[in-house]
C-alpha positions in Angstrom: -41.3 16.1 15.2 -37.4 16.4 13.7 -37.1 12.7 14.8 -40.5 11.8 12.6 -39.3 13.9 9.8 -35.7 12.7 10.0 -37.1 8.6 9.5 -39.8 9.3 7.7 -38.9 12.4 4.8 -41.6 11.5 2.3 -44.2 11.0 4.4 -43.5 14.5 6.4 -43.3 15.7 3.2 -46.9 14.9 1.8 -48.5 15.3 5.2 -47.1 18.8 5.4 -47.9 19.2 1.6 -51.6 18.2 1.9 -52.4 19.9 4.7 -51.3 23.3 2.9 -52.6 22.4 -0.2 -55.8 21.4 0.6 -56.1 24.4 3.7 -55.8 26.6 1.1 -57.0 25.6 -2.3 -60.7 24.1 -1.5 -61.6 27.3 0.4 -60.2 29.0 -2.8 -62.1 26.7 -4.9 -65.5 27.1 -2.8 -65.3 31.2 -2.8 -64.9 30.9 -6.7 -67.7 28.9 -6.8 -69.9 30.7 -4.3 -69.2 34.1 -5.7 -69.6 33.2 -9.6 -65.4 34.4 -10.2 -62.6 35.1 -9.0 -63.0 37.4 -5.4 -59.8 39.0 -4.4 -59.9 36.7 -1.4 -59.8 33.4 -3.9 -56.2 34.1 -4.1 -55.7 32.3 -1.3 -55.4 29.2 -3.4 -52.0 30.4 -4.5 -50.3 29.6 -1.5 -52.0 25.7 -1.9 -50.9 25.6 -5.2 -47.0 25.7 -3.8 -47.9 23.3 -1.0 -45.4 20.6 -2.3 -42.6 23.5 -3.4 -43.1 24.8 0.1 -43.1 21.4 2.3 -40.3 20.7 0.1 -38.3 23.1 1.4 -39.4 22.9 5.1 -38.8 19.0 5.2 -34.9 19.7 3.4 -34.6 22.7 6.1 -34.9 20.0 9.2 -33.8 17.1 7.7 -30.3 19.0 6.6 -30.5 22.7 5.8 -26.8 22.9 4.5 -28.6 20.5 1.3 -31.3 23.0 0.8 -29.5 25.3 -1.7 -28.6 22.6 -3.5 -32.5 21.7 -3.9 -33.2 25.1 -4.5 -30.9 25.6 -7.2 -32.5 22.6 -8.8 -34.6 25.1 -10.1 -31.9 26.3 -12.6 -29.9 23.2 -13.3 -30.2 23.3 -17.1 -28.8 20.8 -19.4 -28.4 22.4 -22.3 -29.6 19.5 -24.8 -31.5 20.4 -28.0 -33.1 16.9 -28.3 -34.0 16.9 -24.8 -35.6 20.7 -25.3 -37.4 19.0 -28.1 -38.5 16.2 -26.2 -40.4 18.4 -23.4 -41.7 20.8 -25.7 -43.0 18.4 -28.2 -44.1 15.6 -26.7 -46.9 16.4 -24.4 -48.2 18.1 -27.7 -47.5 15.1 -30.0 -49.4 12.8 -27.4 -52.5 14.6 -27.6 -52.4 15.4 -30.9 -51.8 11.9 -31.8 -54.7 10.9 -29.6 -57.0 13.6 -30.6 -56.8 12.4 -34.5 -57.2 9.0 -33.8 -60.3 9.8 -31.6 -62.0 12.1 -34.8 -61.4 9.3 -37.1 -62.4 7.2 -34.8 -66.0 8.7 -33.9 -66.1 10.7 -37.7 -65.5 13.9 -36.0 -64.5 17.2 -38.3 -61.5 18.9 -38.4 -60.8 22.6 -38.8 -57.3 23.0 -39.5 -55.7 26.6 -38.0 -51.8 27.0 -38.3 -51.7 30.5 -37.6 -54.0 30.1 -34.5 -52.1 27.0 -33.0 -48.9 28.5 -33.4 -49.5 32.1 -32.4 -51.6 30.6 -29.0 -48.7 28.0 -28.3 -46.5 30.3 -26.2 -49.8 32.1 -24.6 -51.1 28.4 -23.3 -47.9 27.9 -22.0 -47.1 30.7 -20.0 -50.9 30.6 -18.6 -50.1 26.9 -17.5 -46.4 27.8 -16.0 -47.4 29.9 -12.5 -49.8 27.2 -10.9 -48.9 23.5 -11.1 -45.2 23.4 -12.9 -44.0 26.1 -11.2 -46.0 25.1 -7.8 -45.7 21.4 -7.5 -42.2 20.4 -9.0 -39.5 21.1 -6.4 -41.4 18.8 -4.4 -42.3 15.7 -6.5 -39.1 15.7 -8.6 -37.1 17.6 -6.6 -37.7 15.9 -3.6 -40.0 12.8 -3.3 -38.6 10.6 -6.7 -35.1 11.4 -5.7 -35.9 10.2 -2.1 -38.0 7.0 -3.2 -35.5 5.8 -5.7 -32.8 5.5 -2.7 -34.8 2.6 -1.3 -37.2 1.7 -4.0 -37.0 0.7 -8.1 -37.3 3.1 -11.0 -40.8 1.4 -11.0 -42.3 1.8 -7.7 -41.1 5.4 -7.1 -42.9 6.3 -10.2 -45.9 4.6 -9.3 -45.5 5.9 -5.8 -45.0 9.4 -7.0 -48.0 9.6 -9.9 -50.3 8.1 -6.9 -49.1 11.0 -4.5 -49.9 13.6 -7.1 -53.4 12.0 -7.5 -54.1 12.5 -3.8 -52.8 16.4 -4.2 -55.5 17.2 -6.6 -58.6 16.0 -4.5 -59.1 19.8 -3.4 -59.4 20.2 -7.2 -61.8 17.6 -7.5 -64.7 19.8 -6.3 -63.8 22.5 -8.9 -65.3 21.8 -12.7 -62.3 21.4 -15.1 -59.0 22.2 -11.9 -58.1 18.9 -12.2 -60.5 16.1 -13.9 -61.6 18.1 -17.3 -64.7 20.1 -17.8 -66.4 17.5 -20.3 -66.5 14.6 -17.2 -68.6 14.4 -13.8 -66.7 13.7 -10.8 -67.2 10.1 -10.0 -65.2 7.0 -8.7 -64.5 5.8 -12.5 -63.0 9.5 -13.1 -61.3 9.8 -10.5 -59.6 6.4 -11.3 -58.8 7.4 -14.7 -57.3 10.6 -13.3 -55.3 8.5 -11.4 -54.2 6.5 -14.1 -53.1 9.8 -15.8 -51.1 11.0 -13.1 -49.0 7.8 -13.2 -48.2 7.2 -17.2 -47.1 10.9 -17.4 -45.2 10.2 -13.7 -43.2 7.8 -16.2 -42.4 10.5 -18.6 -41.2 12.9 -15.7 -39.2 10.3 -14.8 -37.6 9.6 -17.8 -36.4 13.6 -17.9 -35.4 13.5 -14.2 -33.1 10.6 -15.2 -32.0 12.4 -17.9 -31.2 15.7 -17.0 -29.9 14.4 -13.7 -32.4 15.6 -11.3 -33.3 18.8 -13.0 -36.1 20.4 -11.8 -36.2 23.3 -14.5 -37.1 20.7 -16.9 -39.8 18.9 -14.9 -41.1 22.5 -14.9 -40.9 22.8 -18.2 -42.7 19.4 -19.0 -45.4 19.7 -16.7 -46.7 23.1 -18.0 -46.6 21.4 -21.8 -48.7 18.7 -20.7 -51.2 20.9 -19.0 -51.2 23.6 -22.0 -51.0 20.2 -24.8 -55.0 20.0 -25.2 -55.1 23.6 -25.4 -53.0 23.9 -28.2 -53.6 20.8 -30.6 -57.6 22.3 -30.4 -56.4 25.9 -31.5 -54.7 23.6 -34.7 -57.7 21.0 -35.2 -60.5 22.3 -33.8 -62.8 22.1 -31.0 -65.5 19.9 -30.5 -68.0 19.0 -28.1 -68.4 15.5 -29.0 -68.3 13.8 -25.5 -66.9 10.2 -27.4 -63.8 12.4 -29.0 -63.3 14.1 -25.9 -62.8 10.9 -23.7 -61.3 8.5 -26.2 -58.5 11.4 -26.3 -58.1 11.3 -22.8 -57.8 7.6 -22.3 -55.4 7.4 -25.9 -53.3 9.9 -24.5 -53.3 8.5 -20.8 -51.7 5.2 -23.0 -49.1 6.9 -25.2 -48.1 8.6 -22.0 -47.3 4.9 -20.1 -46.3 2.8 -23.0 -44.0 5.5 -24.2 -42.6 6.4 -20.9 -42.2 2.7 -19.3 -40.3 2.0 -22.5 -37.9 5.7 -21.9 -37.3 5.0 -17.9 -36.4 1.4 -18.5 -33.9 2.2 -20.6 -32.3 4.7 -19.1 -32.6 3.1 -15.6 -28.8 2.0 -15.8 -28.0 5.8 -15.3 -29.4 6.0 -11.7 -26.1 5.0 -9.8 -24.7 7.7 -11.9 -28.0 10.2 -11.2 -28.0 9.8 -7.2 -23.7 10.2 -7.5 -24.5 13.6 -9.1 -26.8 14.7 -6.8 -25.8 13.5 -3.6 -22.4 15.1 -4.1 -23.1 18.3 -5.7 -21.6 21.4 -4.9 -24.4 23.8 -5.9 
């Protein structure tokens, strides 16, 4: 097993990664479902919901467990950078928002405009999106598999490579209304695609801030509960609506800010990751 691990890290790393995930979070998923809410025994689903922080660290433990602190303090590697606080706080917002007006013009939708509501929710929506998949999932996709792909593969492919990963991880979700593919869609090959396609474009944005921040993981943390609290938010400022041709011409608009704007950040900045693997393959944390 050390030998498989040892020549084959990424791959230990999502099979070990899956199989707690998936253990874990579709018998979760099935109990909630079963049961009409949330039974003390659903909680199982926590531990599934770490499965890539977890097999993360088991994979650094055998591969070389005198590097694993250094992963682990990942976690707390802050750059302090206003602009790049800015980015990952507004951005997943400005995405949505962007493609949630477009998508009311677009289809003659109404808008309710609620300052005080999207502002004073804002930090609620983010907290309640911080414990599961930011907090969960990060150590292992930016803290360990992009770091691991981009010492054999481009800026390009270990994006790809990583948003194709994360797909997979949610198929447990799959069978849970609104866990991974939203609420307003049935579960269906062309969904499933399109969540596919989502995992990627924001894979490039990730990116972009792993580049940046030189493998922070705080960050990516950050990001990722944004993104998952950014629909959230821009309804508490514009609105809801049930209008099923808003709804999805939001999710696809956003799904192509995400890519266009986050190819254009990571090829930019690509130049920096000589200087990104020297920091991070000889840090002393």
């Amino acid at each position: 097993m050390k030998k498989f691990i040892s020549e084959s890290p990424v791959w230990s790393f999502l099979i070990i990664n899956y199989l707690i995930s998936w253990s874990f979070l579709y018998p979760s998923y099935q109990l909630i479902l079963k049961n009409d809410g949330i039974t003390p025994l659903a909680f199982i689903g926590i531990i599934g919901a770490y499965g890539p922080t977890i097999s993360a660290i088991i994979v650094q433990y055998i591969l070389d467990k005198k590097k694993l602190k250094a992963l682990l303090k990942r976690f707390i590697k802050v750059k302090s950078n206003l602009k790049l606080i800015l980015f990952v706080i507004i951005i997943p917002v400005l995405f949505y928002a962007l493609a949630y007006l477009f998508s009311i013009l677009l289809f003659e939708g109404d808008l309710s405009f609620n300052w005080i509501l999207g502002i004073t929710n804002m930090p609620l929506w983010f907290l309640a999106a911080l414990p599961f998949g930011p907090l969960g999932e990060e150590l292992g996709w930016r803290g360990f598999m992009l770091p691991k792909l981009l010492e054999k593969h481009s800026v390009l492919k270990s994006t790809v490579l990583v948003g194709l990963a994360w797909g997979v991880w949610h198929f447990a979700s799959f069978t849970f209304p609104g866990a991974a593919i939203p609420s307003f869609f049935k579960v269906s090959a062309g969904t499933i695609l399109l969540y596919f396609m989502n995992t990627i474009a924001l894979s490039f944005v990730f990116t972009y801030v792993y580049i940046k921040t030189n493998g922070s993981v705080f960050y990516a943390i950050l990001l990722h509960a944004f993104f998952n609290a950014a629909a959230n938010i821009v309804l508490d400022f514009f609105g809801e609506t049930d209008n099923f041709p808003i709804l999805v011409s939001a999710y696809i608009i956003n799904i192509i800010l995400a890519v266009l704007c986050g190819y254009l950040l990571v090829n930019k900045t690509k130049g920096s990751i000589p200087f990104v693997y020297h920091s991070l393959n000889n840090s002393k944390l």
